[in-house]
Kinemage of the C-alpha trace (Angstrom):
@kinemage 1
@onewidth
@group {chain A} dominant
@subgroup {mainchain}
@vectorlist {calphas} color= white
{ca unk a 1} P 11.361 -18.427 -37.652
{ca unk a 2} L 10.710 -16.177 -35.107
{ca unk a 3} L 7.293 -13.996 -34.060
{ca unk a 4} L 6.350 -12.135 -36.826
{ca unk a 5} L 9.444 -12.653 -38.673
{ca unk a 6} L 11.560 -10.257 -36.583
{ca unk a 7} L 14.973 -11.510 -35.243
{ca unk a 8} L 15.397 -12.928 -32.794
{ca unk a 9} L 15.478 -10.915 -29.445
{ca unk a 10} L 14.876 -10.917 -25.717
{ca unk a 11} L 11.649 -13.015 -24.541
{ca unk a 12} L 10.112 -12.717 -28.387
{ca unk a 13} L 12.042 -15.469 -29.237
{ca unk a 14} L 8.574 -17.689 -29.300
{ca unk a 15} L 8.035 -20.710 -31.789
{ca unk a 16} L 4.817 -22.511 -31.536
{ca unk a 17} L 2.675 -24.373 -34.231
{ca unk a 18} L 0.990 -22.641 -37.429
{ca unk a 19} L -2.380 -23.713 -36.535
{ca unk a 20} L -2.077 -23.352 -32.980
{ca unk a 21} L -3.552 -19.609 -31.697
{ca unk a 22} L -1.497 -17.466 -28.784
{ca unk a 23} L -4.277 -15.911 -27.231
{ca unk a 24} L -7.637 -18.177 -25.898
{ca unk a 25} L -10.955 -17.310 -24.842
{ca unk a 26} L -11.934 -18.732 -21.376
{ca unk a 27} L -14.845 -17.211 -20.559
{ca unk a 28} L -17.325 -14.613 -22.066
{ca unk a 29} L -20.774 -13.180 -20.330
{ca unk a 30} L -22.894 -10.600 -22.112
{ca unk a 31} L -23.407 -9.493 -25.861
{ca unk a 32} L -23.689 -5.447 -26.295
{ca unk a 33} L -22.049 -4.883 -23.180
{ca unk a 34} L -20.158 -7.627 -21.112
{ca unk a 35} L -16.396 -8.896 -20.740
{ca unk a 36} L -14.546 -12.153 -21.562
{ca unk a 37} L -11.113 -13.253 -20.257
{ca unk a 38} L -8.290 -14.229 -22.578
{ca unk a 39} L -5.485 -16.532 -21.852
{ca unk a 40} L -2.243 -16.167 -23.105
{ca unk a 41} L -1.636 -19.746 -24.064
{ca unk a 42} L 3.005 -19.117 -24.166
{ca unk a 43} L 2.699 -17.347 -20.663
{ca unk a 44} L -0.482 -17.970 -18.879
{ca unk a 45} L -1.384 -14.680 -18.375
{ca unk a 46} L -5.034 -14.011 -17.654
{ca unk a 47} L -6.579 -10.496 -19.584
{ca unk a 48} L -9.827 -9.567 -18.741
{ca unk a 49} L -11.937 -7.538 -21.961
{ca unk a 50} L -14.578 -5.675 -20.973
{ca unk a 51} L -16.950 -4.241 -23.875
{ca unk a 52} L -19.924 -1.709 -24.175
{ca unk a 53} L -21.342 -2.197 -28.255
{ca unk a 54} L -17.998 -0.698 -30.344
{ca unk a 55} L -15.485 0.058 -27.786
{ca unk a 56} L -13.870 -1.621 -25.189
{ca unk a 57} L -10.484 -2.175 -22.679
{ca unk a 58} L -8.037 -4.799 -21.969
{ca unk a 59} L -6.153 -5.142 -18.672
{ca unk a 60} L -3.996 -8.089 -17.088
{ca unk a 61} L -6.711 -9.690 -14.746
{ca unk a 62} L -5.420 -9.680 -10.965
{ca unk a 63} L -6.000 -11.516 -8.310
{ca unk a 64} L -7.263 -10.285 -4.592
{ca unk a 65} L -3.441 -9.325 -3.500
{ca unk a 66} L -2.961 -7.864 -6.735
{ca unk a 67} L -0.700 -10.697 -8.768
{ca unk a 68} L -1.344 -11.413 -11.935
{ca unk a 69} L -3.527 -14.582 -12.582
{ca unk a 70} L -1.625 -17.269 -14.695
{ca unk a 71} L -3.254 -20.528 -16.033
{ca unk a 72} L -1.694 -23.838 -16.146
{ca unk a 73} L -1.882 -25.963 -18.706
{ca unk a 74} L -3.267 -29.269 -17.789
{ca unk a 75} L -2.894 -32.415 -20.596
């Protein structure tokens, strides 16, 4: 079964355990206003959420030369 029960197409062709979750909080600072970064756990990908009480913004977080920042997994 594919994501979200679509067929299978291009790079959305992911499979991963039931219980498992895709996206992972690293790091959070703050309460009413502040920002946490979420890792994609299938790619890596770093995402940097930055909040002020209901409304907020997601971006890919980049590094200084303006990459994105991937994670690796370490067992």
């Amino acid at each position: 079964m594919s994501l979200f029960g679509k067929p299978n197409q291009g790079d959305f062709n992911l499979e991963y355990p039931k219980d498992s979750k895709r996206f992972v909080k690293a790091y959070s600072q703050g309460m009413m206003d502040g920002m946490e970064i979420w890792v994609d756990s299938v790619t890596g990908v770093n995402y940097l959420f930055h909040f002020v009480g209901n409304s907020g913004g997601l971006t890919v977080l980049l590094d200084r030369d303006g990459r994105p920042v991937v994670s690796t997994r370490h067992s």
